[in-house]
C-alpha positions in Angstrom: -74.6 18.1 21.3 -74.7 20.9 19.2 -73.6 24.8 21.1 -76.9 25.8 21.1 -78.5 22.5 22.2 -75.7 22.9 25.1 -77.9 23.7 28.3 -77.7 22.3 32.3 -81.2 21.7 34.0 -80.8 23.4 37.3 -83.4 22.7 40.2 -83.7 25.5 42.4 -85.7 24.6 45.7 -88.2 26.5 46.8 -89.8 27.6 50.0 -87.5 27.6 52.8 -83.9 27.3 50.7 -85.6 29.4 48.0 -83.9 33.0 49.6 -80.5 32.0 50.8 -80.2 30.0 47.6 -80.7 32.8 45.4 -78.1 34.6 47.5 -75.6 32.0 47.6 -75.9 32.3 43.5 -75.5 35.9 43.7 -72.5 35.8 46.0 -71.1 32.7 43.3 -71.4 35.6 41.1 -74.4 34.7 38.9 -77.8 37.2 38.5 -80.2 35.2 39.5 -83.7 36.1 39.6 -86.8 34.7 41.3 -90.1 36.0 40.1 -93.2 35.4 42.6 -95.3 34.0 39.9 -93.4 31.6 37.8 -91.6 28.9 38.1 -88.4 29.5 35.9 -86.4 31.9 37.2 -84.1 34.1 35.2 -79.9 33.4 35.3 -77.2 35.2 33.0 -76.3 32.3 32.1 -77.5 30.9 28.5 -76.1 27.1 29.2 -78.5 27.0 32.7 -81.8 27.0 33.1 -83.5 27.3 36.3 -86.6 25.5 37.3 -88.2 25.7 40.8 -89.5 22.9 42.7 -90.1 21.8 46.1 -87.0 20.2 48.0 -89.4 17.5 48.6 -90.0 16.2 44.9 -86.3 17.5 44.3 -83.9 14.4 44.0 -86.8 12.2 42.5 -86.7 14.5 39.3 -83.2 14.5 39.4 -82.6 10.4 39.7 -85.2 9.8 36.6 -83.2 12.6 34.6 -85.9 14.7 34.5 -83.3 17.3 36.3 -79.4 17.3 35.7 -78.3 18.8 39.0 -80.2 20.2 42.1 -79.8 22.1 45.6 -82.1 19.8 48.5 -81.7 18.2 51.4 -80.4 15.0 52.6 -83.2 14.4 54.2 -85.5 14.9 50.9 -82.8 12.3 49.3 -83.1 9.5 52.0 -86.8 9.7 52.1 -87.3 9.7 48.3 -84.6 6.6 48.1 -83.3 8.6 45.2 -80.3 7.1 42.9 -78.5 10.2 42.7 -74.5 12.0 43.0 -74.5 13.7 45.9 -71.4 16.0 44.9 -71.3 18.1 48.1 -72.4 19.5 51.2 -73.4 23.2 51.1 -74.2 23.8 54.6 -73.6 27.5 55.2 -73.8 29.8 58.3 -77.2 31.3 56.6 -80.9 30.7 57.5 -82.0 27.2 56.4 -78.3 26.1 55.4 -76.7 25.1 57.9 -77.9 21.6 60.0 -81.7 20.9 61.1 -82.5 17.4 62.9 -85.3 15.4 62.4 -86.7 14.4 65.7 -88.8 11.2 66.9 -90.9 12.6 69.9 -93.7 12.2 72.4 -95.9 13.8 74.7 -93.9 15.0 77.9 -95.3 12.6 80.7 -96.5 10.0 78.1 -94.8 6.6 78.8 -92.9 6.9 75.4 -89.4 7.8 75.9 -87.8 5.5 73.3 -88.6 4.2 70.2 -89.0 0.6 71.7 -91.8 2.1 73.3 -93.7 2.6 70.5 -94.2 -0.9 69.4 -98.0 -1.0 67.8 -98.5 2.6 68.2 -99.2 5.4 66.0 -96.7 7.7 64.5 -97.2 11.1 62.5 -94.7 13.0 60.0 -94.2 14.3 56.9 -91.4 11.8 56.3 -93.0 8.6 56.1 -90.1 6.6 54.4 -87.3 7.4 56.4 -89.4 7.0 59.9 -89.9 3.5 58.4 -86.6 2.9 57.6 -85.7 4.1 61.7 -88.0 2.5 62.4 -86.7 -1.0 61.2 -83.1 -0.3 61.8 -84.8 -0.8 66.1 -86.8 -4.1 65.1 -90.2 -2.0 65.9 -93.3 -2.1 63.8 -95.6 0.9 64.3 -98.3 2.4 62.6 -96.3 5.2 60.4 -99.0 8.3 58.8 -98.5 11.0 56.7 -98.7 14.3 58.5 -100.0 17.4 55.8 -98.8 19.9 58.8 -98.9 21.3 62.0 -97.3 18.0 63.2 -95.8 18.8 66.5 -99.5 19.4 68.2 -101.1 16.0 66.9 -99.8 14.1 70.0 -101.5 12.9 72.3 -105.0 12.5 71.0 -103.7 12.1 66.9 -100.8 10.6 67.0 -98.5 8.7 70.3 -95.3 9.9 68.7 -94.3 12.2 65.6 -91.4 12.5 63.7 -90.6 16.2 63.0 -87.7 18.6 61.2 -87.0 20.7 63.9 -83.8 23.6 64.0 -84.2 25.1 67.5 -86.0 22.8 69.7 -88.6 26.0 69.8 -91.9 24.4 68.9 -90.8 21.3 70.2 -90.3 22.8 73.3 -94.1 25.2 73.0 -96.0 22.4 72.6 -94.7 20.3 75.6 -93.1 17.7 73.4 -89.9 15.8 74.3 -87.2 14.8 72.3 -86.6 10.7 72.3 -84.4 10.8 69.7 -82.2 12.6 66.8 -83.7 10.3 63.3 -81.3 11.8 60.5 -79.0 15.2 60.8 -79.3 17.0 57.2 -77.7 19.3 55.5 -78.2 20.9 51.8 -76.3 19.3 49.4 -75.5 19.6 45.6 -76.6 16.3 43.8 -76.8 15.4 39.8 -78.1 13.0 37.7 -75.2 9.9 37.1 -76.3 9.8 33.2 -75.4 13.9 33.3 -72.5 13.7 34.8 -71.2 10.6 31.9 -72.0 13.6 29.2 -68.2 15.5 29.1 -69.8 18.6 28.9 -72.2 18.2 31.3 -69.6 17.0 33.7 -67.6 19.8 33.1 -70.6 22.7 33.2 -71.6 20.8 37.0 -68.0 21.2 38.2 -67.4 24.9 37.2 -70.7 26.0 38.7 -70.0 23.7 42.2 -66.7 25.4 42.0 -68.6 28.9 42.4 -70.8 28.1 44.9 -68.1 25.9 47.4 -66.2 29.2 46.6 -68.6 31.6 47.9 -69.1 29.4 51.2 -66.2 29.2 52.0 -65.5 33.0 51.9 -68.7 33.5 53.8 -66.9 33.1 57.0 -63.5 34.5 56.3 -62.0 37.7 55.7 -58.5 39.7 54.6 -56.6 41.2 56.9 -53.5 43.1 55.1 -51.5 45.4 57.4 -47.6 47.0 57.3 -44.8 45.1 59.4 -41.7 46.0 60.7 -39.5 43.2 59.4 -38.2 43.1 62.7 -41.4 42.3 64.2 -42.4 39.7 61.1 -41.5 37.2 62.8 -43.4 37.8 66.4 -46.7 38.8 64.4 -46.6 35.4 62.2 -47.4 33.9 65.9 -50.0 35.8 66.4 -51.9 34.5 63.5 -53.8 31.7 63.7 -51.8 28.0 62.3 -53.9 27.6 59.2 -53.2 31.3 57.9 -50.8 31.2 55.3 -49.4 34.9 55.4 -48.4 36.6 52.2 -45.5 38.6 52.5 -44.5 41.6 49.9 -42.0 44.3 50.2 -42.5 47.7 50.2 -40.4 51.0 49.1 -39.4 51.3 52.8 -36.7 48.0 52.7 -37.7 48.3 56.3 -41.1 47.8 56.1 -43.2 44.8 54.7 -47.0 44.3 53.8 -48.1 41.2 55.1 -51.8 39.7 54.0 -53.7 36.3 55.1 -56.8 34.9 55.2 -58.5 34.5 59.0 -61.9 33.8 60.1 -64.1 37.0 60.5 -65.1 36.0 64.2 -60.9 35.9 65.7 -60.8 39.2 63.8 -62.0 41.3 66.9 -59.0 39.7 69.1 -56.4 39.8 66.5 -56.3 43.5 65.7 -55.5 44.5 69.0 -52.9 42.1 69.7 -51.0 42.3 65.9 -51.3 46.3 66.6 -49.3 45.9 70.1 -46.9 43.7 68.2 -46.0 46.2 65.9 -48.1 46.1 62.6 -49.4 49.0 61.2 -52.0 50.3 58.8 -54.3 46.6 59.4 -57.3 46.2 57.0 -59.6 44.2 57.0 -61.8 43.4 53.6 -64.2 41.1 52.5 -63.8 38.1 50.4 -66.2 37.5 47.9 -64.9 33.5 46.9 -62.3 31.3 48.3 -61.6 28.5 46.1 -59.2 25.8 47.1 
C-alpha cells in the first residue's frame, strides 16, 4: 500500500449516536465535522475517512468489507448476524451511550405475561432477527413482523406483543404496556472488519484511534485533584483517598511541605475536599482530564 493509498474507512452512525459520537471524537482529540447535508463528514485526519450510515445497516457493511471499522450497537450486530471484531465497549455516561434494553411486552391486563404465552401469536418490532432468535432459545413459534415505527402503541389491536428498544421505561410505561421480559442489553461498541485488521497497517491505524477514544471515556468520569501536604499529615490523607488512587507525591521548596496529585472520580470529589481539607491539605485543585489511557 502505497502512503497515499494509506486510508481507514470509518462508519460513523447516524441519528441517535450521530451527536455524542462526534463529541467523543472531539474529546479523543480529532476535528470532526458533521455537515446536515452530506454524508461524509470532514476529520483532520488524511488516513480516515468518515462515512455516515445508519447503526442499523452498520456492521453489515463492515463484515462484507465495504467498511474497515465502525461505532453501532450490539444490538444492530446480533440482529444483522454480522461476522465482525467487536474490539470494545464504548458505553459512556452520555445520551445514547451508555445501556438501553430491548424489551418483549404486552398489553397490561392482556393474558401475556411471558413469552410462553405467546405461542401462535403475533409479535411487532423493528428487530425481527433477534426476536426470532429469543424466540427459539424458549421453544415458541410466533408470528414475528416488521414494525416501521411507533411500535409500543400497536398492541392490542396490531400486534399481542412487541419487542421494543426502550432506555427509561417512559413510553413503555405511557402507553400502558408491561414489561415481560429484558431480550438483549446493548451497548455501543467499536467493531472492524477481520480482513482489516490482517493488513499491518490497518491494524495499527484501528488500535491508535481506539486508543483515543477508550482514552477520552475513561477520563469522562474522573478528575485531578492536586493539593499541598504537610508530610506529617501524608500519611493520614493517603487514607482518605479512595483504594484505586494512586497518589503522586512531589516535593516542594518548603522540605516541609509536599504536593500530592491523583486521579478520583468527579462524583466522591464533593466529599473528599472537605475531609482532605480537615486533615490538613492545602491549596486542593481540582482540574479536568481530557484522556486517561491505561
Amino acid at each position: 500500500m502505497n502512503d497515499a493509498d494509506k486510508q481507514l474507512r470509518l462508519g460513523i452512525p447516524k441519528v441517535s449516536l450521530q451527536e455524542t459520537t462526534r463529541n467523543l471524537f472531539v474529546r479523543a482529540g480529532y476535528d470532526l465535522r458533521i455537515s446536515g447535508r452530506s454524508y461524509y463528514p470532514d476529520i483532520d485526519d488524511a488516513e480516515l475517512q468518515c462515512i455516515l450510515i445508519r447503526p442499523q445497516e452498520m456492521a453489515r457493511y463492515v463484515g462484507q468489507g465495504i467498511l474497515d471499522c465502525a461505532i453501532t450497537g450490539l444490538d444492530w450486530i446480533l440482529e444483522n448476524d454480522a461476522d465482525v471484531a467487536e474490539l470494545a465497549d464504548l458505553r459512556a455516561p452520555w445520551p445514547n451511550y451508555g445501556v438501553v434494553r430491548w424489551v418483549m411486552a404486552s398489553k397490561e391486563g392482556s393474558p401475556f405475561d411471558t413469552v410462553a404465552d405467546l405461542e401462535g401469536k403475533r409479535i411487532a418490532t423493528e428487530a425481527v432477527g433477534m426476536t426470532k432468535r429469543f424466540l427459539a432459545e424458549h421453544g415458541v413459534n410466533a408470528q414475528v413482523e416488521f414494525s416501521w415505527g411507533a411500535t409500543e402503541v400497536k398492541p392490542p389491536i396490531l400486534a399481542d406483543a412487541i419487542v421494543d428498544v426502550s432506555e427509561t421505561g417512559s413510553s413503555l410505561r405511557a402507553n400502558d404496556l408491561k414489561v415481560m421480559h429484558v431480550v438483549l442489553a446493548s451497548t455501543p461498541r467499536f467493531i472492524a472488519n477481520r480482513e482489516a485488521l490482517d493488513d499491518a497497517w490497518k491494524r495499527a491505524k484501528i488500535e491508535r484511534l481506539l486508543m483515543m477514544l477508550k482514552g477520552a471515556i475513561a477520563a469522562a468520569t474522573r478528575v485531578l485533584l492536586s493539593m499541598n501536604v504537610p508530610r506529617e499529615q501524608v500519611d493520614a490523607i493517603l487514607r482518605i483517598l479512595p483504594a484505586l488512587a494512586t497518589p503522586t507525591v512531589s516535593t516542594l521548596a518548603d522540605p516541609q511541605w509536599v504536593e500530592l496529585s491523583t486521579v478520583v472520580a468527579e462524583k466522591e470529589v464533593r466529599e473528599l475536599i472537605p475531609r482532605l481539607y480537615e486533615a490538613g491539605a492545602r491549596g486542593i485543585i481540582e482540574l479536568p482530564i481530557s484522556k486517561i489511557v491505561e
